[in-house]
DOLOLO-377568 format. One line per 8 residues: number of its first residue (from 1); their letters; for each residue y, x, z of N, C-alpha, C, O. Coordinates in steps of 0.05 Angstrom, whole numbers, plus 32768, in hexadecimal, padded with zeros to 4 digits. Each point is the difference from the previous one (the first is absolute). Last residue first. Layout:
// residues N
NUM = a = Y X Z Y X Z Y X Z Y X Z; ...;
END
This chain:
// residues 194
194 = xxxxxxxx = 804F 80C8 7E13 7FF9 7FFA 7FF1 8009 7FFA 7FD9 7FEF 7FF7 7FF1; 802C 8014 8068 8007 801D 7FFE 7FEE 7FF1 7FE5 800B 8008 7FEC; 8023 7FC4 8055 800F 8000 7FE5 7FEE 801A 7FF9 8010 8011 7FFA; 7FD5 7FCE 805C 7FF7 7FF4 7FE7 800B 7FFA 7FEC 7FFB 7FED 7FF2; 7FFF 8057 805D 7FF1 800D 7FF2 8000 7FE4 7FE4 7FF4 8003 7FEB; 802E 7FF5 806D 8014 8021 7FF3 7FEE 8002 7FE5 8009 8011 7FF0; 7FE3 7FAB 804F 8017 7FFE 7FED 8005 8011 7FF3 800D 7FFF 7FEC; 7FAC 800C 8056 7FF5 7FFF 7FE1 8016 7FEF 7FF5 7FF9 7FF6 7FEB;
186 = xxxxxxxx = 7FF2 8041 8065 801C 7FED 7FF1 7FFD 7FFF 7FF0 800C 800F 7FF0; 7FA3 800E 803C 8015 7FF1 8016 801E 7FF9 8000 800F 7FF7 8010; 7FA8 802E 7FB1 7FFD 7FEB 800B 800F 7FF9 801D 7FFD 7FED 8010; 8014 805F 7FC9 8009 7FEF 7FE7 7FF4 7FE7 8006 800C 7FED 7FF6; 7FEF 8056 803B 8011 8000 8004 800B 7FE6 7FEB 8014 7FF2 7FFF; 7F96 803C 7FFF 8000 7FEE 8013 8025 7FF1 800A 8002 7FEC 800F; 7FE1 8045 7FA4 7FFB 7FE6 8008 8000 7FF2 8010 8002 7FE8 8001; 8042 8059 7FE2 7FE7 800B 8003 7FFB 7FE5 8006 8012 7FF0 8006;
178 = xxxxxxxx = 8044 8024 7FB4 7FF5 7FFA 8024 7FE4 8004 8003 7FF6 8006 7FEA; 805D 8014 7FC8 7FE6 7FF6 8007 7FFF 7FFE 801F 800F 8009 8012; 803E 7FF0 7FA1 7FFB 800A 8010 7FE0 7FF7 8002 7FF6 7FEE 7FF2; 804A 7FE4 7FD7 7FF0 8012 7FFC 7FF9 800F 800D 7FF8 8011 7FF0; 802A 7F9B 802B 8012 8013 7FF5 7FF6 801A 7FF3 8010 8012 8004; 7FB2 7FA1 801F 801C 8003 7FEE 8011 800C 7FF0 8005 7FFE 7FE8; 7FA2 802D 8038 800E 7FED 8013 8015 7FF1 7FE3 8004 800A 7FEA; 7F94 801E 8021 801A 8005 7FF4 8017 7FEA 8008 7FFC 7FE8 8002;
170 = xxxxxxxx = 7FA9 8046 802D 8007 7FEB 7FF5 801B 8007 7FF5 800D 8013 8009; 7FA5 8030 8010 8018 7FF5 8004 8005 7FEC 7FF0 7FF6 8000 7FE9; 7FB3 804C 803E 8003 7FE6 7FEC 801F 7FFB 800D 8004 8006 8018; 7FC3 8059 7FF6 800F 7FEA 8009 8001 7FE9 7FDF 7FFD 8003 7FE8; 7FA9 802F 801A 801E 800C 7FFB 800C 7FE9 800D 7FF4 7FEB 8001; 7FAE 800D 7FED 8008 8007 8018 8025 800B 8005 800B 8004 8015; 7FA3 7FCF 7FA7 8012 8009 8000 8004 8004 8025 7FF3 7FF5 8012; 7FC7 7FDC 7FC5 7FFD 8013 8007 801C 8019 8005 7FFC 8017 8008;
162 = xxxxxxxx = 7FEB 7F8B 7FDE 7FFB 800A 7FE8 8003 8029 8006 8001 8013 7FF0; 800D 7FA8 805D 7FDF 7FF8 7FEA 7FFC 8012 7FE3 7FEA 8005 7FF6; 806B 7FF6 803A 7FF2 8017 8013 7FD9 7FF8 7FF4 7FEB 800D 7FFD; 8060 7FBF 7FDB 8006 801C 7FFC 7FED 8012 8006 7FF7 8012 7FF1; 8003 7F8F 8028 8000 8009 7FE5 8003 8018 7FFC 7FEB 8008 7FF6; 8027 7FE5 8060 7FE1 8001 7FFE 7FFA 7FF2 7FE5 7FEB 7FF3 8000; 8073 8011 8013 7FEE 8016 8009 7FE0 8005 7FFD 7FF4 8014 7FFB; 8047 7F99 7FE7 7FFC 8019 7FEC 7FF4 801E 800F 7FF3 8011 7FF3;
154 = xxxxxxxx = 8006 7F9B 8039 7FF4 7FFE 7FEF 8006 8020 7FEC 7FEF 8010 7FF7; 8049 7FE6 8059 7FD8 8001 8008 7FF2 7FFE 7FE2 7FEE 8011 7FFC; 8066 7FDF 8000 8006 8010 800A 7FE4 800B 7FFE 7FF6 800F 7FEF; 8020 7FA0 8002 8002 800D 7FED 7FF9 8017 8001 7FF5 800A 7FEC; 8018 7FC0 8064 7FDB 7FF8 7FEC 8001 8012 7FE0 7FEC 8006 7FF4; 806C 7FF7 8045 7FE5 800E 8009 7FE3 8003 7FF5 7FEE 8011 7FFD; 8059 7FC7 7FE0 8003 801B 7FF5 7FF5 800A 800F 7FF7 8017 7FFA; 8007 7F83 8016 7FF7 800E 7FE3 8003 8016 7FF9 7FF8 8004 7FE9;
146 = xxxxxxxx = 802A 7FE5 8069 7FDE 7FFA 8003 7FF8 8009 7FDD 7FF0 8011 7FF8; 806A 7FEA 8018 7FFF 801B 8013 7FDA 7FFB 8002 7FF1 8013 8005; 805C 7FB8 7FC3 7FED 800C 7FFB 7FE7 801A 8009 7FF2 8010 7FF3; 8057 7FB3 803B 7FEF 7FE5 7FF1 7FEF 8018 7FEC 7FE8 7FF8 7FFD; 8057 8035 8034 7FEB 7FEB 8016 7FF1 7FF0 7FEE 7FEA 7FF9 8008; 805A 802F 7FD0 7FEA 8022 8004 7FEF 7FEC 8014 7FE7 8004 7FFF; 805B 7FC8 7FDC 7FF7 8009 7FE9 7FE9 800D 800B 7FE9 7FFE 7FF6; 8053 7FE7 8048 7FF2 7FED 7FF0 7FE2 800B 7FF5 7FE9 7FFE 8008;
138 = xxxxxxxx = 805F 803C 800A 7FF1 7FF3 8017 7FEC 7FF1 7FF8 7FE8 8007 7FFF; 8063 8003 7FCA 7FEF 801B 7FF4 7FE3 7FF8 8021 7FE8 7FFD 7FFB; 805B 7FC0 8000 7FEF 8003 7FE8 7FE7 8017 7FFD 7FE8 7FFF 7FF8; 805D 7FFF 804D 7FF6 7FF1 8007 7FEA 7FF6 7FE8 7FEB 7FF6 8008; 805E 804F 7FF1 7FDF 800A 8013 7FF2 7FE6 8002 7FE8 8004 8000; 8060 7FE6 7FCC 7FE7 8013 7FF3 7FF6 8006 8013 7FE8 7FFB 7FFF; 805D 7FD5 8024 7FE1 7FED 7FEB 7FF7 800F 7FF2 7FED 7FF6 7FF3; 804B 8043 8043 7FF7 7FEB 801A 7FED 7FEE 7FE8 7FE7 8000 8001;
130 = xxxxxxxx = 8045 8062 7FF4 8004 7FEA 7FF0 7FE6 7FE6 800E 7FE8 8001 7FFA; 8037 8061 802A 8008 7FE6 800B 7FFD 7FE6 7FEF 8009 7FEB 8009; 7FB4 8067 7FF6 8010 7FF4 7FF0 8011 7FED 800F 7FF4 7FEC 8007; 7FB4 8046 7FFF 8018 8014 800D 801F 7FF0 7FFA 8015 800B 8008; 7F78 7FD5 7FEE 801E 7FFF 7FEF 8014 800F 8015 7FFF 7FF5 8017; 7FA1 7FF6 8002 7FFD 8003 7FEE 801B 8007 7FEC 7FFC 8007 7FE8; 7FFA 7FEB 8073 7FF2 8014 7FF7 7FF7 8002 7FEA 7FEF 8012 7FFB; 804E 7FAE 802B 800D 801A 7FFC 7FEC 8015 7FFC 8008 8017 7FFB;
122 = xxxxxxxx = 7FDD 7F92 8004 800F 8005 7FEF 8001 801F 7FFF 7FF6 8010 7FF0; 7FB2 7FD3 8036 8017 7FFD 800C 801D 8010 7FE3 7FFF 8016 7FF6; 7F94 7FB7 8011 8011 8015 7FF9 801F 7FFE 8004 800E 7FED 7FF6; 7F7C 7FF5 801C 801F 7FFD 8003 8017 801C 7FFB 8000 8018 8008; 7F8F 7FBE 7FEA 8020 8019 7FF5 800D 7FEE 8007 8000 7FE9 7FF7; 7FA5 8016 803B 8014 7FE2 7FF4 8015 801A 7FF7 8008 8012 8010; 7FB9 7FFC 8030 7FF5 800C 7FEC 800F 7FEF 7FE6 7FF4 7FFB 7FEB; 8011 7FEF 8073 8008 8029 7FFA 7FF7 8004 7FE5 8001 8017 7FF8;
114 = xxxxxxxx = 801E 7F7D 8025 7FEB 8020 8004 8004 8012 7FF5 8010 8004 7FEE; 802C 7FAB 8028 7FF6 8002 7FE6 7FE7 801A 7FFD 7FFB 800C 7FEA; 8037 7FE3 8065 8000 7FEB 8000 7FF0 7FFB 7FDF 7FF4 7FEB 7FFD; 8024 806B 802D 7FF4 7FEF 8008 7FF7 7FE3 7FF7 7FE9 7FFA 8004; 8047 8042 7FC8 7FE4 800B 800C 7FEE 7FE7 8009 7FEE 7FF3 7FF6; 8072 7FF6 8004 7FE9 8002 7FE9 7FED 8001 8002 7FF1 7FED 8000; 804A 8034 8042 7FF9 7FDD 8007 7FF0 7FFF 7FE8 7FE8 8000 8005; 8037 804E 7FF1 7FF1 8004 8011 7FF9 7FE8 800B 7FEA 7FFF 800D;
106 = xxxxxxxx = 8056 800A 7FB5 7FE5 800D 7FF8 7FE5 7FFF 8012 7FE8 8001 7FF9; 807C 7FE5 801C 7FF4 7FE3 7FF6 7FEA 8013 7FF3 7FF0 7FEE 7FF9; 8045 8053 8031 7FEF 7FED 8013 7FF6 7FE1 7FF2 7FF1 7FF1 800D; 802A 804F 7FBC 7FF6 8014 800E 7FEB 7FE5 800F 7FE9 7FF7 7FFE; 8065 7FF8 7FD7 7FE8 7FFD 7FEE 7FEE 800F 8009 7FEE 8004 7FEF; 8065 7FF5 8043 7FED 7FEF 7FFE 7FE3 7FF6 7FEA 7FEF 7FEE 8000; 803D 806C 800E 7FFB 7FF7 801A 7FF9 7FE6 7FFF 7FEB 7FFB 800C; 8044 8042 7FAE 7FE4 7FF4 7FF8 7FF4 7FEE 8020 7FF1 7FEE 7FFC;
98 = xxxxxxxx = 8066 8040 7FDE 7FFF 7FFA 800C 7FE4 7FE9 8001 8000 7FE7 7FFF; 8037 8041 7FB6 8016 800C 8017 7FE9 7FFF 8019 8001 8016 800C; 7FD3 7FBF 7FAA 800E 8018 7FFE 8005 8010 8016 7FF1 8011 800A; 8012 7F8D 7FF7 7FE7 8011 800D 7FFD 8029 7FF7 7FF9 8012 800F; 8045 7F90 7FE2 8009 8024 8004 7FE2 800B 800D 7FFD 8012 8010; 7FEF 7F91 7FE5 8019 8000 7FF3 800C 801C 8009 800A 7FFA 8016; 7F8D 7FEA 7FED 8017 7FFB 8012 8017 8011 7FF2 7FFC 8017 7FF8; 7F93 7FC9 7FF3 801A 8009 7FF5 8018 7FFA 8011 8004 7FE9 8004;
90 = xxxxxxxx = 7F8C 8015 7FE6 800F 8006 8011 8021 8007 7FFA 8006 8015 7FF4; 7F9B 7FC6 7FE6 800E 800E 7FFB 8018 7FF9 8010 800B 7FEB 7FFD; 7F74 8006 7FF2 8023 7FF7 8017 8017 8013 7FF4 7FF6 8015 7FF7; 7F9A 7FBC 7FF2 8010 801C 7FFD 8023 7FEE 8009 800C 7FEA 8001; 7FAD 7FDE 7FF7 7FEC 8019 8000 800A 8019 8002 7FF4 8016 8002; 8020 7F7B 800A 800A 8019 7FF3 7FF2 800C 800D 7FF8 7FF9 8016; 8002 7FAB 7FFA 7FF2 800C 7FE6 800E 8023 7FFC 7FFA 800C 7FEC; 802B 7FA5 804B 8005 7FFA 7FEC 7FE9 8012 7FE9 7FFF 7FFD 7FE7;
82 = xxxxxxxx = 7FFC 800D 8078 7FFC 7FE5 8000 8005 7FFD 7FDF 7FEC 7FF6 7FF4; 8038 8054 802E 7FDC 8007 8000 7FFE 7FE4 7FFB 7FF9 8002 7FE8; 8063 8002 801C 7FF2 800C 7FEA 7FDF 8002 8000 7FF2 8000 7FEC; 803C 7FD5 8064 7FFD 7FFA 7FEA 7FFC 8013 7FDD 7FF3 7FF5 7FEE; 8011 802D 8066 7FEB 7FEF 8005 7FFB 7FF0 7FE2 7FEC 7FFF 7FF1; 8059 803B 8025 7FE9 8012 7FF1 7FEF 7FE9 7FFD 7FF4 7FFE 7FEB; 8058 7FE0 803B 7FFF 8009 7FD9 7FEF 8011 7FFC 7FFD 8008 7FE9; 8006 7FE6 806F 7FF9 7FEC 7FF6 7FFC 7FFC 7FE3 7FEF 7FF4 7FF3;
74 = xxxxxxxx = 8023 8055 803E 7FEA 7FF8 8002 7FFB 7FEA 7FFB 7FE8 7FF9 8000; 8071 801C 8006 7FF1 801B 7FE3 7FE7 7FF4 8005 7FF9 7FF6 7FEA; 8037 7FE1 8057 8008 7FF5 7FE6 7FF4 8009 7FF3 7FF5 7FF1 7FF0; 8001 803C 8061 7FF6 7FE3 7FF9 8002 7FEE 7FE5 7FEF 7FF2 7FF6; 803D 8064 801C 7FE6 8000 7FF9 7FF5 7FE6 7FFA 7FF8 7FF7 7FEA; 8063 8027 8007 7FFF 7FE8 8010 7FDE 8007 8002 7FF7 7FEF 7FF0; 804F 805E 7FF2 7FF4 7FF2 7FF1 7FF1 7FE2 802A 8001 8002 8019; 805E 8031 7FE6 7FE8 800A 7FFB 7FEE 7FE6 7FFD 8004 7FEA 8009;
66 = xxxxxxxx = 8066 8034 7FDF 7FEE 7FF1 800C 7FE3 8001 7FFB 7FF7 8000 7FE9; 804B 803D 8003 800E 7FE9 800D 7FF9 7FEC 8010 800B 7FF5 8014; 7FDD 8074 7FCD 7FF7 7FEF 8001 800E 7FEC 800F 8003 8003 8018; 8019 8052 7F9E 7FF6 7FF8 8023 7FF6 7FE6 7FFF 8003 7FF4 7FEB; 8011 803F 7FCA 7FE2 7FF9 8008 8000 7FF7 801D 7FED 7FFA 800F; 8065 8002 7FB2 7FFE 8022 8002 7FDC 7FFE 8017 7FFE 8013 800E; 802B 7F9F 7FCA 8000 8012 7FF0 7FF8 801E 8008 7FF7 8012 7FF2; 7FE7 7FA6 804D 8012 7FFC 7FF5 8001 8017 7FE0 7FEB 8009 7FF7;
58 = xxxxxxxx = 7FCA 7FB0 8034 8008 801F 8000 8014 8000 7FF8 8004 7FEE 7FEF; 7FC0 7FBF 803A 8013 8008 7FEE 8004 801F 8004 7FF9 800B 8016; 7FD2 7F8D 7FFD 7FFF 8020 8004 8012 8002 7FF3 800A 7FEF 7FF1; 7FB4 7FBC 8000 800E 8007 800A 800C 801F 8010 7FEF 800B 800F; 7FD6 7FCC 7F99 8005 8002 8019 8019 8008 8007 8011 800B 7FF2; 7FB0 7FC7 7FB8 801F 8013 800B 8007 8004 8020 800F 7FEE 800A; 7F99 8004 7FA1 8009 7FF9 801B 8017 800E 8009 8001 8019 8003; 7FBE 7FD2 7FA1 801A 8005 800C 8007 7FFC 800D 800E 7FEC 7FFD;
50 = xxxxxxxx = 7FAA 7FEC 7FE2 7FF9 8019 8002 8015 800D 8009 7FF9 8010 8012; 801B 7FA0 7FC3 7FE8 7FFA 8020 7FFF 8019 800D 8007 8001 8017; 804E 7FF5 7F9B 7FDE 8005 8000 7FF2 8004 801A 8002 8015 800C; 8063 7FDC 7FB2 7FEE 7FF5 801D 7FE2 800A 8003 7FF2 7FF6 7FEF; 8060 804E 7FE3 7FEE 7FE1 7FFD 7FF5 7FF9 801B 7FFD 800C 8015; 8027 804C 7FD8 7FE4 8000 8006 7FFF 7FDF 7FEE 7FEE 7FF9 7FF1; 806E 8020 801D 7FF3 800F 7FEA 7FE3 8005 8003 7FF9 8012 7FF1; 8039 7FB4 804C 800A 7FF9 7FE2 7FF8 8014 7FED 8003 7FFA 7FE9;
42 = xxxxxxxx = 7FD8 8006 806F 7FFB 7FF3 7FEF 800C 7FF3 7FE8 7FF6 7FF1 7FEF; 801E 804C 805D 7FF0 800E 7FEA 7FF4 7FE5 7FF2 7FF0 8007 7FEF; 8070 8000 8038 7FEB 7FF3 8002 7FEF 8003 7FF1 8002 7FF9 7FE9; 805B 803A 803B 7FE8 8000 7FE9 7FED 7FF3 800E 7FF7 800A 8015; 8043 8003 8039 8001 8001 7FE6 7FF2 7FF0 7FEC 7FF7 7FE9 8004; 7FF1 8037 805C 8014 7FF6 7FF6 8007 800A 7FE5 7FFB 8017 7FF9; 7FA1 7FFA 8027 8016 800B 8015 801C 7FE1 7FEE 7FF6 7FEC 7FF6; 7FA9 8030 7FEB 800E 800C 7FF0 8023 8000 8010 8013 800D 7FF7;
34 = xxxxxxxx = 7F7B 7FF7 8011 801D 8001 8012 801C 7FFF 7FF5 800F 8011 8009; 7F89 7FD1 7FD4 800D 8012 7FFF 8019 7FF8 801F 8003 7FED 800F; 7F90 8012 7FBB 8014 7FED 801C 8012 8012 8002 7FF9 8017 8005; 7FB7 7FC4 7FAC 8018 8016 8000 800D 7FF5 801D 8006 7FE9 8005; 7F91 8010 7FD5 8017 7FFA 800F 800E 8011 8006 7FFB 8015 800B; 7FB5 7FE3 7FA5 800B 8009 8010 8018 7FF4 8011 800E 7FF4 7FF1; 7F96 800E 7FD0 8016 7FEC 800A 800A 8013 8012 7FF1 800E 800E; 7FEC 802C 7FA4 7FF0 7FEE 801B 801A 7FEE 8005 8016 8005 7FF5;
26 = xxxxxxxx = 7FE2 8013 7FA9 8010 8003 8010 7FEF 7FEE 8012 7FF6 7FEA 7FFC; 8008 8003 7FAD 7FEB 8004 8011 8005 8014 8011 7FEC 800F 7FFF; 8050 7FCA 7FB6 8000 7FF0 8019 7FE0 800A 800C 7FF3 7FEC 8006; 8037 8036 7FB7 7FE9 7FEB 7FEB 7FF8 7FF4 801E 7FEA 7FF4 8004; 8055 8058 8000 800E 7FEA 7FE2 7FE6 7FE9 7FFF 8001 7FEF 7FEF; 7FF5 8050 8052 8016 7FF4 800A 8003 7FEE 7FE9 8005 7FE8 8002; 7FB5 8054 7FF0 7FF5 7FE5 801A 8018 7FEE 8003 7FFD 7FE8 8003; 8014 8066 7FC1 7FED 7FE6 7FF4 7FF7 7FEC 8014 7FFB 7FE8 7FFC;
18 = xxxxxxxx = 802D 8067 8028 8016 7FF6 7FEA 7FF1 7FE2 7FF3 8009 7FE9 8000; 7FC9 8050 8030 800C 7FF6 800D 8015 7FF1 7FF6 800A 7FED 800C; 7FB8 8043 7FC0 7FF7 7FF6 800A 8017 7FF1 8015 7FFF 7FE8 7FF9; 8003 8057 7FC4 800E 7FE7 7FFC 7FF6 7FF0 8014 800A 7FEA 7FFE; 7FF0 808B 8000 7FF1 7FE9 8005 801E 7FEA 7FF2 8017 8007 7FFC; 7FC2 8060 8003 8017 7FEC 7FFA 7FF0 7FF1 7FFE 7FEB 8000 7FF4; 7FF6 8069 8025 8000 7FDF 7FFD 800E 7FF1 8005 8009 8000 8017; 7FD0 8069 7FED 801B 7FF3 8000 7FFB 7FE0 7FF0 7FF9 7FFE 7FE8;
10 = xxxxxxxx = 7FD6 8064 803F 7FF0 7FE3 7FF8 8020 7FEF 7FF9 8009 7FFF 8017; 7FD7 8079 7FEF 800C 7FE2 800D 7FFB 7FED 7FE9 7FF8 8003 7FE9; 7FD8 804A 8016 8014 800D 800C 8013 7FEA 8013 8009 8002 8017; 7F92 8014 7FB2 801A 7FE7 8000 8010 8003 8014 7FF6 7FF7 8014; 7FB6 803A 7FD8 801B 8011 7FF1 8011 7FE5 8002 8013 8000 7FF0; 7F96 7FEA 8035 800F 8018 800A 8018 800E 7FF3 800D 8011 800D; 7FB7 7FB3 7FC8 8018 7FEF 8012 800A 8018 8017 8017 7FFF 800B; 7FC3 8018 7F97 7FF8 7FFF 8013 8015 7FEF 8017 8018 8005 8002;
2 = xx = 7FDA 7FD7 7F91 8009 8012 8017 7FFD 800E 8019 8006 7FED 800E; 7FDE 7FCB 7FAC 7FF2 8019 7FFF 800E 8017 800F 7FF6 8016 8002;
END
């Protein structure tokens, strides 16, 4: 019985992304990382098809030691499109310091997986030298980046049907808020807010 003109803002907490990951309905996604010398991301990922390790390296401080092998990257793109994934997460070891090959393996993606395929590049999602959390938190925002779009669209034209017009924000984690559209394009940030 309200006039929806006096609604000032819209604020919404979602479990939604949180519930796709725990009950496994998460898009398929392919993880291809750089992870350079060292740490073998598969003693803390596991074995999994979807996990492709390339070749490349960054040092600590972001220079580049060795640059990514395209041909090779096009093959591990080739193969993830072959295995079913619908969404891509991008990850190179100090990308932080130094994003240039998550830059250039984004752009073989594109290609090779279409413009319309989330791919998501670590360092744009984590500021963090911590190398298996960006590579998780990556994960995480690629495998739910089609369900907080479609979320996204659904609660707007819920809102805007009942005639409201006031900004709408999603509630993040940390209690903070985000705007939707921002919230469908890291919808990690948004699946402890629940």
């Amino acid at each position: 019985g309200e006039d929806p003109a006096e609604v000032r803002r819209v604020c919404v907490s979602s479990t939604l992304g949180l519930n796709a990951l725990l009950t496994g309905k998460e898009d398929c996604t392919g993880v291809l990382v750089v992870p350079g010398p060292g740490l073998d991301p598969r003693s803390f990922w596991g074995e999994d098809p979807l996990l492709h390790i390339l070749s490349g390296a960054l040092d600590h401080r972001g220079t580049v030691v060795a640059p990514l092998d395209p041909g090779e990257a096009g093959q591990h793109l080739a193969a993830v499109k072959e295995q079913g994934a619908v969404a891509c997460a991008l990850v190179s070891k100090f990308s932080p310091k130094n994003a240039v090959l998550e830059l250039d393996l984004r752009d073989l993606a594109l290609e090779v997986l279409g413009v319309d395929t989330p791919v998501v590049c670590g360092a744009d999602i984590s500021g963090t030298l911590n190398f298996p959390r960006r590579m998780h938190t990556a994960y995480c925002n690629a495998s739910l980046s089609r369900i907080g779009r479609a979320f996204a669209i659904d609660l707007m034209r819920a809102v805007r049907a009942k005639g409201i017009t006031c900004p709408v924000v999603i509630l993040k984690a940390d209690a903070g808020v985000f705007s939707v559209t921002e919230a469908s394009e890291t919808p990690v940030e948004s699946m402890g807010s629940g």
